[in-house]
C-alpha positions, -999 to 999 in steps of 0.1 A, spaced: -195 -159 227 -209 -151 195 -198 -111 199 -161 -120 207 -159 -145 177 -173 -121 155 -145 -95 169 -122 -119 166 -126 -126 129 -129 -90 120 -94 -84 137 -82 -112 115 -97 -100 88 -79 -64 93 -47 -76 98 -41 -94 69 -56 -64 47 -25 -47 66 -1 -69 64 -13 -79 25 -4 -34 21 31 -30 9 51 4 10 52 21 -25 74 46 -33 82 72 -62 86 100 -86 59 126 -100 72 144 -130 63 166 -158 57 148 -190 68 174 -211 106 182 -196 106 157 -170 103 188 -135 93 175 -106 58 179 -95 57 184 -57 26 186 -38 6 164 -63 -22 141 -44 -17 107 -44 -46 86 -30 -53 49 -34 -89 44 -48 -117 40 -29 -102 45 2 -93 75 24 -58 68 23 -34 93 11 -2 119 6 9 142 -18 45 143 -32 74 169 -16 101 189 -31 115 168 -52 83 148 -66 90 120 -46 59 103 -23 54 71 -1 24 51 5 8 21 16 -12 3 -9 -19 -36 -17 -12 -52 -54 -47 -53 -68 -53 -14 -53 -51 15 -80 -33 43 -69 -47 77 -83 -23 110 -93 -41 143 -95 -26 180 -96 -41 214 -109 -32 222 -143 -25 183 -151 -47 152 -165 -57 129 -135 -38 94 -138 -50 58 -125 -20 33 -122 -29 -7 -111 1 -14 -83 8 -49 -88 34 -66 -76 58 -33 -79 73 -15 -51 84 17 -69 59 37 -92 71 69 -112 48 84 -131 46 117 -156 18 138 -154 7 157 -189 -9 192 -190 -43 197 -188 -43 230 -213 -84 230 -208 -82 230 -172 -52 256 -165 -76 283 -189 -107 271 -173 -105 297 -139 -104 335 -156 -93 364 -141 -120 390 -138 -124 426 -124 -126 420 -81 -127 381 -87 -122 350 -111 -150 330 -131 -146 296 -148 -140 299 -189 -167 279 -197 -195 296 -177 -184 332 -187 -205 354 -206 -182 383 -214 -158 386 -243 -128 384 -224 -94 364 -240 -67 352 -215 -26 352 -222 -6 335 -207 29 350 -193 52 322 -209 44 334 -242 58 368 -233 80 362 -204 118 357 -228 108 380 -254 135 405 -258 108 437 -253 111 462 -229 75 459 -215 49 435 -216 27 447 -240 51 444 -269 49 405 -264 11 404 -271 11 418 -302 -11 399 -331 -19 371 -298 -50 384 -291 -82 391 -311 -97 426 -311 -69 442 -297 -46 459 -326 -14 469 -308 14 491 -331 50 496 -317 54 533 -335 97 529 -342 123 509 -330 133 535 -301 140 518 -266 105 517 -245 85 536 -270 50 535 -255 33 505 -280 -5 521 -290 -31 499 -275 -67 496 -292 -95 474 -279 -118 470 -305 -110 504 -321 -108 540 -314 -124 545 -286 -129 583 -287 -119 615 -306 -98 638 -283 -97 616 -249 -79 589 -247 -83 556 -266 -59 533 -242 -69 503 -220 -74 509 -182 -43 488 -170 -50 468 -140 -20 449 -118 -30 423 -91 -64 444 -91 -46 479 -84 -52 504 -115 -23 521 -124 -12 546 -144 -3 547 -183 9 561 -209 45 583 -215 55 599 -184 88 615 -200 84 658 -188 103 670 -218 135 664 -242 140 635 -265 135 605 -239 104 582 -241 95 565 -211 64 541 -208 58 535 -172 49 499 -179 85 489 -190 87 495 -156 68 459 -151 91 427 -155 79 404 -179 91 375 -167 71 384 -133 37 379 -151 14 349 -148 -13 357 -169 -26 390 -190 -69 391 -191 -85 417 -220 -116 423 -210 -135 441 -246 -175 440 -241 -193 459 -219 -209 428 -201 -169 421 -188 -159 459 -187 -187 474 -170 -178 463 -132 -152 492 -141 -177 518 -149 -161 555 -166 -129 541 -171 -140 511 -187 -147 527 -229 -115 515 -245 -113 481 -222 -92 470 -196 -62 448 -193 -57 429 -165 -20 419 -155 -19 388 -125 18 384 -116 31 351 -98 18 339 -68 32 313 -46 20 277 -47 22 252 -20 56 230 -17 89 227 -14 106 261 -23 117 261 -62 144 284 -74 144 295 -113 168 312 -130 160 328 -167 193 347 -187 194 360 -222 218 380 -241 208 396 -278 222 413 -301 198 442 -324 200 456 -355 181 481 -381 157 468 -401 148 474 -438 173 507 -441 168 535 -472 189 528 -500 202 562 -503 221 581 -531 261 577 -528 283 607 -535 289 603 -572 255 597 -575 243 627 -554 262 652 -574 250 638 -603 214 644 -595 216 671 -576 232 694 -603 213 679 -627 184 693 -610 206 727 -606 210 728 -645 170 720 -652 164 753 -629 187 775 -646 215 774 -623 248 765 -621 265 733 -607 266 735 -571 280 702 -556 315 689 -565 334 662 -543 356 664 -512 383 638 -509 401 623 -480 434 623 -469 443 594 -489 426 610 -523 399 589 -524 363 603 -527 345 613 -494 316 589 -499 296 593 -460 268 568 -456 252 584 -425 232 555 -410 271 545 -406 273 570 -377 237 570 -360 229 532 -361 250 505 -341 244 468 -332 229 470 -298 241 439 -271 216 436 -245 215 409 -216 186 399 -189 188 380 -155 155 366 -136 163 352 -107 127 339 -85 119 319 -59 86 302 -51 67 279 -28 49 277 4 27 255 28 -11 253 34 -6 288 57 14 308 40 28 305 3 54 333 -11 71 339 -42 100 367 -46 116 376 -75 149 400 -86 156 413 -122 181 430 -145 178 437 -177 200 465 -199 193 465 -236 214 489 -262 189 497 -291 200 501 -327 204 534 -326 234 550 -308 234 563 -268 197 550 -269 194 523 -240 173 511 -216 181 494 -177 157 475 -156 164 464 -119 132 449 -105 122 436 -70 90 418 -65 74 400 -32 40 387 -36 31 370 2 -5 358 16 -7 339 50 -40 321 65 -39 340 103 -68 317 109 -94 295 90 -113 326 83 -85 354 77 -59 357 55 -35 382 47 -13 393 21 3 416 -1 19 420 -35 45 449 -44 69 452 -69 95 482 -71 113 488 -101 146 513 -113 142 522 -151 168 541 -172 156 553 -205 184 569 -227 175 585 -262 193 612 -283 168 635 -303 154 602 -324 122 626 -335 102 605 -318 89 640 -297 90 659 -332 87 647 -369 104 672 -385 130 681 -360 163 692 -382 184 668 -353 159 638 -356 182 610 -362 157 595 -382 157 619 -405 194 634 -406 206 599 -424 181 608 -453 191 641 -460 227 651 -455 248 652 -477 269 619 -489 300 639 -507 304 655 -475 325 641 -440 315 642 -405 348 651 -396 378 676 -410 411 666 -416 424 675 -382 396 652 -368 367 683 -357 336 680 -363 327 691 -396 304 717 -386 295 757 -393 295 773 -358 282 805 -372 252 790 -388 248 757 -367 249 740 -398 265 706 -412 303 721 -431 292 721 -470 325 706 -480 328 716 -513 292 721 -517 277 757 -526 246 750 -511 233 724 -478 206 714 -466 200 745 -440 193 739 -405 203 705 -407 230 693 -378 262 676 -379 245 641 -358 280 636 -339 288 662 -320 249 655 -304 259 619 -301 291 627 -284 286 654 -262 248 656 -254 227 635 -223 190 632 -224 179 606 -203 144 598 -181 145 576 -148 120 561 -129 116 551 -91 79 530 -95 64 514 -64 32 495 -71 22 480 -44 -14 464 -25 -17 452 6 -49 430 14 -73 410 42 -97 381 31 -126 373 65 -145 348 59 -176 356 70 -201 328 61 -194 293 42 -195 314 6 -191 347 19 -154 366 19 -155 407 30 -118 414 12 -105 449 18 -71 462 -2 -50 492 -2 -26 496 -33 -4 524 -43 10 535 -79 37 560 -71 61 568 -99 90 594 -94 104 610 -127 142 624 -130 144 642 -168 180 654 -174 186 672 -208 221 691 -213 225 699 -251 261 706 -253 271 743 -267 296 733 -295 264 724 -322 230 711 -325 197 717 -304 216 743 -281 245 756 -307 226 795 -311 224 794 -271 262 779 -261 240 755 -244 213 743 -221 201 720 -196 168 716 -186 162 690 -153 126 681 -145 110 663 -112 79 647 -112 61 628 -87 28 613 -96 11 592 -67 -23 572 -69 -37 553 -39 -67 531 -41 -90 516 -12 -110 487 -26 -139 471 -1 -164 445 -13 -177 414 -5 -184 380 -28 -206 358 -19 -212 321 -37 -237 300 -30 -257 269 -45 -293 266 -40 -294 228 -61 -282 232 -93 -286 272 -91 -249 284 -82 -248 324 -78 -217 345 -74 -226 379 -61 -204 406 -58 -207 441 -38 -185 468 -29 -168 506 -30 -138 520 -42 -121 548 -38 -90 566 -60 -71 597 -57 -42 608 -87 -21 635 -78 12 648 -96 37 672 -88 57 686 -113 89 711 -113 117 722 -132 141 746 -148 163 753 -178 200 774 -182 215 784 -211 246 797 -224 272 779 -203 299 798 -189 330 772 -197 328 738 -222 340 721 -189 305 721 -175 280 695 -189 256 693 -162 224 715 -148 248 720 -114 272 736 -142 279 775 -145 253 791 -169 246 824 -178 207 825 -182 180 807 -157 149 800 -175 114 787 -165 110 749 -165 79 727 -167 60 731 -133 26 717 -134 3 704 -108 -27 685 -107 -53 659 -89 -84 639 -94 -106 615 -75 -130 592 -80 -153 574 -62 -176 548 -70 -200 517 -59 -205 486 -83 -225 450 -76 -222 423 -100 -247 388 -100 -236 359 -119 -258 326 -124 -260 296 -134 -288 266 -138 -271 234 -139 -235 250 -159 -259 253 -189 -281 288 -189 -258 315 -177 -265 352 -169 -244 383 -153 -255 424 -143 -234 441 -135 -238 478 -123 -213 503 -113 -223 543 -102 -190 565 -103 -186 598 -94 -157 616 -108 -140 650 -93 -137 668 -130 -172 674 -136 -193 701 -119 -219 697 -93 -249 676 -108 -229 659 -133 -204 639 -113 -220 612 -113 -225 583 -138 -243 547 -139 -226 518 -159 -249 489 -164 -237 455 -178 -257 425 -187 -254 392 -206 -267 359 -208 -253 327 -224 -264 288 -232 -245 256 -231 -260 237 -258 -237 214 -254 -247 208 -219 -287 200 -230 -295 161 -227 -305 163 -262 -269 168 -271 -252 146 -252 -276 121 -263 -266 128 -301 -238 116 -324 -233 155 -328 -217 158 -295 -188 131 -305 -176 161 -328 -187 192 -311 -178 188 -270 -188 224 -262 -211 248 -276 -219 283 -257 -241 310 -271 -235 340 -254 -250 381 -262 -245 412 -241 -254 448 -236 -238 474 -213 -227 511 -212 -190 523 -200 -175 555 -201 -142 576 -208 -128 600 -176 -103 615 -204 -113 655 -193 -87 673 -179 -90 676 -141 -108 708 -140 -124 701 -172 -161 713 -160 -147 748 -142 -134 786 -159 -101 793 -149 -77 821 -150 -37 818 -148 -11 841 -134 18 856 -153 37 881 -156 35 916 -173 69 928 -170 74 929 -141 38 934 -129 21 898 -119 -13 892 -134 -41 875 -143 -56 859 -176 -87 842 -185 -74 806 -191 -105 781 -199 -140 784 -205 -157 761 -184 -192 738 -195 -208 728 -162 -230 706 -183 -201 684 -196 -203 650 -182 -188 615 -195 -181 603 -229 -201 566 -232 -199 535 -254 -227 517 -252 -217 479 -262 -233 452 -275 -219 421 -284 -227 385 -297 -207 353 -295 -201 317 -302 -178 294 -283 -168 255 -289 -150 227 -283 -141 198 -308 -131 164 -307 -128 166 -269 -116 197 -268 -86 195 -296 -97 222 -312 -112 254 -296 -120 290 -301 -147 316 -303 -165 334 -334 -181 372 -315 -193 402 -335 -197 436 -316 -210 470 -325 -200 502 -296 -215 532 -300 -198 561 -285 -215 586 -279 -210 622 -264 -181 626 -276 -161 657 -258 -149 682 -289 -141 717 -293 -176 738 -295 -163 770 -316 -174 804 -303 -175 840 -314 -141 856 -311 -162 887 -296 -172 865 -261 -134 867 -258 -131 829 -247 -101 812 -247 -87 798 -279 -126 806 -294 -138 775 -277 -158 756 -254 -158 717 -246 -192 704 -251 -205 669 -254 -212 671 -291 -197 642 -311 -207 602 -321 -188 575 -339 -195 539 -343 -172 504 -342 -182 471 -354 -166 442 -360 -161 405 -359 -130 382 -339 -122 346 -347 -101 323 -326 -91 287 -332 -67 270 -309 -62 232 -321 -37 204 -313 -34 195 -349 -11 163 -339 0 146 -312 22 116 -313 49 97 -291 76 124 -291 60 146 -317 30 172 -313 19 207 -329 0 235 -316 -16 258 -334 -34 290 -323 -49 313 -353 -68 350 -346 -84 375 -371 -104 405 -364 -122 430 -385 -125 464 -376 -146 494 -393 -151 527 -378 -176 553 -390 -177 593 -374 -217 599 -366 -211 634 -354 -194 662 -348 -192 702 -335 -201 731 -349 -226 714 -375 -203 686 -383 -171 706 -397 -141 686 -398 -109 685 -380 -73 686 -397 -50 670 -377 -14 675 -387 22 661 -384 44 678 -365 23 710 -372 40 715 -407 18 683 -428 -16 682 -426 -25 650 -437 -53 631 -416 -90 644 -416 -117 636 -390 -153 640 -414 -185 623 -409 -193 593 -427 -156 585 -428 -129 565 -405 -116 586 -376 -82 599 -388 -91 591 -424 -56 598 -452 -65 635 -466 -44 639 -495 -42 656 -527 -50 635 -557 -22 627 -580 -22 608 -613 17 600 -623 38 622 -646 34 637 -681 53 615 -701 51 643 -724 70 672 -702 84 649 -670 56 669 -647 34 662 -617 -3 659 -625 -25 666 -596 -62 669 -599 -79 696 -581 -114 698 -564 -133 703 -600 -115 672 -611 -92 690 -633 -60 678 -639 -32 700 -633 6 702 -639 36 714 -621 68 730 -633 88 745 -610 114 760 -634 90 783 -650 80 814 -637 64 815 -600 29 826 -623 30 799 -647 44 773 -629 5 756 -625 -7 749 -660 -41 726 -674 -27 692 -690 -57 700 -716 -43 730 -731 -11 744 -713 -30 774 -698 -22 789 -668 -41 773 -638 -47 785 -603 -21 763 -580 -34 733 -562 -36 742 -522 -46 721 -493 -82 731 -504 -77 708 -532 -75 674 -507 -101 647 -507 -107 617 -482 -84 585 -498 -94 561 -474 -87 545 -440 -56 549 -413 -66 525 -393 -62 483 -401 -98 473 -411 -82 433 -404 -52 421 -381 -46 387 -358 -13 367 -358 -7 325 -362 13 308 -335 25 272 -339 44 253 -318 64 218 -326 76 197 -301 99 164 -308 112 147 -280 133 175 -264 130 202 -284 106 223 -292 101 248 -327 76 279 -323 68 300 -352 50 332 -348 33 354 -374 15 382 -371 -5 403 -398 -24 432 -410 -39 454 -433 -68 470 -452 -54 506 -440 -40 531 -459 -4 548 -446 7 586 -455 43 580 -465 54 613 -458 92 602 -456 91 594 -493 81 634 -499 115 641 -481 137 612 -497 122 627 -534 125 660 -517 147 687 -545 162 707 -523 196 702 -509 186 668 -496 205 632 -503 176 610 -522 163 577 -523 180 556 -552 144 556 -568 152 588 -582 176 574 -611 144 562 -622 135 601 -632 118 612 -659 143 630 -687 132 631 -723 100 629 -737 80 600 -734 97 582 -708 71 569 -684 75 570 -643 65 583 -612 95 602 -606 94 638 -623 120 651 -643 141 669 -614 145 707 -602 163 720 -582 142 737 -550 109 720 -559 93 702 -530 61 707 -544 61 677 -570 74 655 -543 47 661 -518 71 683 -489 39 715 -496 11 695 -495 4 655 -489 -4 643 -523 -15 605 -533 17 596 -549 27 591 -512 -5 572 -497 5 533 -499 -13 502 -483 -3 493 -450 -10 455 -456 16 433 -441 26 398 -427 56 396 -400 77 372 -386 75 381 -352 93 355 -334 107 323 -348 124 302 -313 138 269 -311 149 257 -275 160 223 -262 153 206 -229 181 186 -212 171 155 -203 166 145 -163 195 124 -161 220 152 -172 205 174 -143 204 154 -113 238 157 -101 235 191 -102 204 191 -85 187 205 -114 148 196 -116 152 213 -151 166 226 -178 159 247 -208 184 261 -235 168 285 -266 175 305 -294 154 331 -312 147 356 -335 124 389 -333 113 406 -365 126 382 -388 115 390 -417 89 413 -433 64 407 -463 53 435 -473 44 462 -507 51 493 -482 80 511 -492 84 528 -457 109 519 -434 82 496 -418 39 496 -422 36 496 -380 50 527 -380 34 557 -360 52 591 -363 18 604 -344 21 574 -316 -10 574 -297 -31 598 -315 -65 593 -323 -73 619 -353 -37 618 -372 -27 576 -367 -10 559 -401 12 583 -407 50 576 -412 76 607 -415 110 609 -408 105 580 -377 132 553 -369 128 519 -379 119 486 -363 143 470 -350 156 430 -355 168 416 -321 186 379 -323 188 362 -283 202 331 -269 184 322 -235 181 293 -207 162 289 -185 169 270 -151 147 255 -124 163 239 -91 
């Protein structure tokens, strides 16, 4: 009796708990532009009860009035709302910014931020994602520390030069290993020939990426072993994320302009200066004006005809979502972008389907593969060639003002006979120097790209902790070069024309097996990682040129020529396999440690030296974690405190293919086919290595309101692969053999601060500060440590590589002003004698002593001395972002300096031959005691300007501040949307280069006319400019 009471009452007692429940309904949004949030959890507390919210944010539940129901999502703060007597609850979530950066991708795997050891910084893809740049690695410049990125000009999908951390090596190459979705793919320009730049990783759509991970110590960098020296950037795309599907749509259009253009010399001016100069040499007037049809003065500003405002326009269109099995997200892309200068352009269709799908609870499957179109069109910008005569960066410069770019009858004003610019009235022109037009009209150099990147992949679940994950990925890239230089004038006018088409097919596949393992034995968690990869590069390349077209109707290869010539045919391969383990631990999230080991064996080197180790180690301590921290007043201000140190050894695989082997190569005597020694090989050479170490602080304040890291590192590279010289009597090859011979050291210090300086009701502001230091020192080098010249162009020597200097270092002649007392140069030779020039005196007594007037010997490049440093000893950038209700302000500055640039471009635009000038030249010294820096001008002397030999006078700092990006958007509120079914809306404005702060006189201090070199960097001649780009954007979510 007593049982059935006792059920009786609890049955009771049940049903008025249910009956007391009440259906609750509502809305999960995003605080910040009001989206909805589907699949958050929604639980009421302390019980087991639960659902999450669908498509639209909306959710249903059962709860009582004095239950709490409890809102938590990834990436979001949890909330805690009391029900009461309310039926419907909607609720905003805010972003958690500590817990979206607190999982880290790494190399085969992921870590939490705060337990990592390694220096690795983390970027998201929304700060890069409606930047008007052709590929991703434009958008991070200045936004991470240690990692100094330069876009060399303004042409369309110029490769940018990467450095992590420095110069990674001498003669191999100093870029980051690029890593997509964990497939390593291939870098760098894959343009075969003409005028065309193409950087394969325009090829990747911005908008596609989720997050960008720089890995820069060895500790991080080591699980990728000989490929690891100069870092490695890791590129995560989006995946799909369980819900309701989501469509986003993301548009801009821009418009681009130069930026910081030459003032030039006008016509009247021109003549002026230029037969002044005549008359100072002895000569004659030699430049009178040309009038038009109206009579007034032919006055040709030629940046007029090369430069244009460029309209550009992007579409993303994606699509997102998924369920507990299967989760997708696709994605299409156009963009097609018309740079400043004319026919240079660049098109993008993209295509990218990222898919996994749980077969079972212990497999799942997947793939990610994006395919891309790219169309890179560039006229001869000397990008390929500093002191080409048809660079458009330099033709603006020097012709002629007083002369037309076209005759009266509307021709081109050109000399057939001499493929010359028409003098006009002029005696004299500058010789060699083209007519631009006739290049811009009639020419077609273009570079397109079929690029597949693709992985497929299978997770097992082996073991609670234990995944086996084997993936296949493919980098195949398919290159079309077409070049047809038309036969009227320019590049092809002495041949009546040519066209040159180039194929080349590069292909990479990688096999990737290894298994991770975590486990917890109490509060010791361990993450182990295992496994074997496998690579293989091959690349196929073929082509041929014609000249001398048989009828002007013909402007294509498949055209009528006259001549078949030889193209580019090259072919190549490497492989490279390797095995690599990696142990991370923890005790209790407070003393941290990670190995990491990697053996690689590489195809280039001979037998006994294919093979290399990698080790990597660090270990790290939450202070903040320790009891006594917690337990002190200290830990209200500081949150989080992490030391960290580590030590490892990577290496470069920057050898040719066949690096380790002699070789011979076939040709042709005549007719007669032969054979020629072609390479000395070095069995003995084996891998270039850095060998890292690196020190760190990270913390937290005030809850985690302000954040950032303080690290100092110091890489040793060693074994450095240069140019052993050798007896021309062994009859070797160029008199020289590769050997391992070389050492250079970089150290330096990084400093982040990321802070939410204020947050009110509808206001807050994010900042997010960098700086790093960078100083590079050469240890070592061949043949007893004799320097390397590098040169620009092969004409201008004016980079040296010398131990106990920068790598690169400005080599220049000293120069100290003019003589106020004659108007001429004073250089300083090796003695420290000072020296004049006078280029109207006799060729004999044209070098004089400024002590006493006596003949001197002249000044040569033997005369040079080291000035100082190419390469930024400081750079970072400061990001801020205001937000007020709904709109939202970001400012975004980036800045450099302590380098040294060679101006070369000023030696052409003081140049005194039959140039145009820079206005800076009225400023010329003409009567005794006037005091400049401009000597009193000759005609024909380009030896006071600096054209002979690179003097001082034309070394400037390279410090600068930029205003990268300045954007203000606006989000439409909820209730503007909803009819449309529009979950939400952003509208956005912004500007790209806006302004420049700067003592450089260049065209701009990022410059690089060498791009990517290592030995000849800060060095601007005759390059385009940057480039100012203004868009208007929205973005749409449905």
């Amino acid at each position: 009796m007593k049982k059935r009471l006792l059920l009786t009452m609890l049955l009771v007692f049940s049903a008025s708990i249910i009956f007391a429940q009440s259906k609750i309904t509502g809305k999960v949004t995003m605080a910040e532009n009001g989206s909805d949030l589907p699949g958050v959890s929604v639980s009421v507390k302390g019980t087991t009860r639960g659902t999450t919210s669908a498509g639209n944010g909306n959710y249903t539940i059962n709860a009582s009035p004095n239950e709490t129901l409890v809102f938590t999502f990834v990436g979001f703060k949890p909330l805690s709302v009391k029900v009461g007597n309310r039926s419907v609850i909607d609720v905003q979530l805010e972003s958690d910014v500590s817990e979206l950066s607190e999982v880290v991708v790494m190399g085969y795997g992921t870590q939490s931020k705060k337990v990592i050891t390694g220096a690795v910084t983390s970027v998201s893809g929304k700060e890069i994602a409606s930047q008007p740049v052709q590929s991703f690695d434009q958008g991070l410049q200045g936004r991470v520390s240690g990692v100094n990125i330069t876009t060399p000009n303004g042409v369309l999908n110029n490769a940018p030069v990467i450095r992590v951390r420095g110069t990674s090596s001498i003669n191999q190459s100093s870029s980051p290993l690029i890593v997509i979705d964990g497939m390593p793919i291939n870098s760098g320009d894959v343009s075969a020939g003409g005028y065309t730049v193409n950087n394969p990783l325009g090829d990747i759509n911005p908008s596609d990426i989720e997050s960008v991970e720089i890995l820069k110590d060895a500790s991080a960098t080591a699980i990728y072993g000989s490929r690891a020296a100069a870092g490695v950037m890791l590129i995560t795309t989006k995946k799909g994320k369980e819900g309701k599907a989501k469509l986003s749509y993301d548009t801009w259009v821009g418009a681009t302009q130069t930026f910081r253009r030459f003032n030039m010399l006008d016509a009247q001016q021109f003549m002026d200066l230029k037969n002044e100069a005549s008359r100072n040499a002895g000569l004659a007037d030699q430049f009178f004006p040309s009038y038009n049809a109206d009579g007034s003065l032919v006055n040709t500003n030629w940046y007029d005809y090369i430069y244009q405002t460029g309209y550009s326009q992007s579409h993303n269109l994606s699509l997102n979502g998924g369920n507990k099995d299967t989760k997708y997200s696709f994605s299409v892309g156009y963009t097609d972008q018309n740079g400043m200068l004319k026919k240079n352009t660049f098109s993008r269709m993209t295509g990218r389907m990222n898919v996994s799908h749980r077969l079972t609870d212990f497999i799942t499957i997947g793939s990610n593969i994006t395919y891309a179109n790219s169309f890179n069109q560039a006229p001869n910008t000397g990008s390929t060639g500093a002191f080409s005569t048809g660079g458009l960066g330099r033709l603006p410069l020097v012709l002629a003002p007083n002369v037309a770019p076209y005759n009266a009858d509307g021709s081109y004003n050109i000399n057939r006979s001499a493929n010359n610019l028409g003098l006009g009235k002029n005696l004299v022109g500058p010789g060699g120097y083209y007519n631009p037009l006739p290049d811009l009209d009639l020419s077609k150099f273009t570079s397109e790209n079929a690029h597949l990147i693709a992985n497929i992949f299978a997770d097992f679940k082996l073991y609670k902790g234990l995944v086996f994950r084997t993936s296949y990925g493919m980098d195949n890239t398919q290159i079309e070069d077409i070049q047809f230089s038309n036969p009227i004038h320019g590049e092809a006018g002495t041949t009546n024309g040519s066209a040159y088409n180039t194929y080349t097919n590069i292909k990479q596949w990688n096999w990737q097996n290894y298994l991770t393992y975590d486990f917890n034995v109490d509060k010791n968690s361990f993450t182990v990682v295992v496994g074997t990869e496998a690579q293989k590069f091959t690349i196929n390349r073929w082509g041929a040129g014609r000249t001398n077209v048989s009828d002007p109707f013909f402007t294509s290869f498949q055209g009528s020529f006259v001549n078949n010539v030889v193209g580019s045919n090259y072919q190549s391969q490497n492989g490279l396999l390797s095995y690599f383990g990696r142990l991370n631990y923890d005790f209790d999230k407070k003393y941290l440690a990670s190995f990491t080991l990697r053996s690689d064996g590489y195809s280039a080197y001979a037998v006994g030296n294919k093979w290399g180790s990698f080790p990597g180690a660090s270990l790290g301590w939450r202070l903040s974690e320790e009891a006594f921290w917690k337990g002190s007043s200290i830990s209200n201000t500081i949150n989080e405190l992490k030391l960290r140190g580590s030590w490892g050894r990577v290496g470069n695989t920057g050898v040719s293919d066949f690096a380790s082997l002699s070789l011979f190569g076939s040709g042709l005597y005549g007719s007669t086919p032969t054979w020629a020694f072609a390479q000395a090989g070095n069995p003995n050479l084996r891998w270039e290595q850095s060998t890292k170490v690196d020190v760190g602080i990270s913390y937290g304040l005030f809850k985690d309101r302000i954040t950032g890291e303080l690290n100092y590192y110091q890489n040793n590279i060693t074994d450095l692969v240069l140019a052993e010289p050798q007896a021309p009597s062994r009859g070797v090859p160029n008199n020289s053999i590769n050997t391992n011979v070389g050492s250079m050291v970089n150290k330096g210090l990084e400093f982040t601060l990321n802070a939410l300086v204020l947050e009110k009701k509808d206001f807050t502001w994010n900042a997010n500060f960098n700086i790093s230091t960078n100083s590079n020192e050469v240890l070592a080098l061949a043949n007893n440590n004799a320097d390397i010249i590098a040169s620009t162009g092969g004409l201008e020597s004016s980079n040296i590589v010398r131990v106990g200097y920068p790598v690169g270092s400005i080599f220049v002649i000293e120069t100290r002003g003019v003589n106020p007392a004659n108007g001429q140069r004073i250089f300083v030779n090796a003695k420290g004698e000072e020296v004049q020039y006078n280029h109207a005196a006799s060729s004999s007594t044209r070098w004089t002593y400024v002590r006493d007037g006596a003949v001197a010997p002249a000044i040569t490049g033997s005369d040079r001395k080291v000035w100082g440093t190419a390469m930024p000893t400081f750079f970072g950038g400061l990001d801020n972002t205001f937000k007020y209700k709904q709109f939202d302000l970001g400012i975004f500055m980036q800045f450099s300096g302590g380098n040294y640039i060679y101006n070369g471009t000023k030696a052409g635009l003081r140049d005194q031959r039959a140039w145009n000038n820079h206005t800076d030249i009225i400023n010329r010294w003409q009567k005794a005691g006037d005091v400049t820096n401009i000597p009193r001008l000759v005609f024909g002397d380009n030896i006071s300007n600096g054209s002979a030999n690179p003097i001082s006078e034309n070394v400037e700092k390279g410090d600068f501040i930029r205003m990268r990006n300045i954007s203000l958007g606006y989000t439409f509120k909820k209730g503007l949307l909803e009819k449309a079914k529009i979950s939400s809306a952003r509208l956005y404005a912004q500007v790209q280069n806006a302004f420049l702060i700067t003592g450089y006189t260049g065209a701009d201090p990022e410059i690089s006319t060498n791009r990517g070199s290592n030995i000849a960097p800060g060095v601007d001649r005759n390059s385009t400019p940057q480039a100012r780009t203004y868009t208007v954007g929205l973005s749409v979510n449905f």
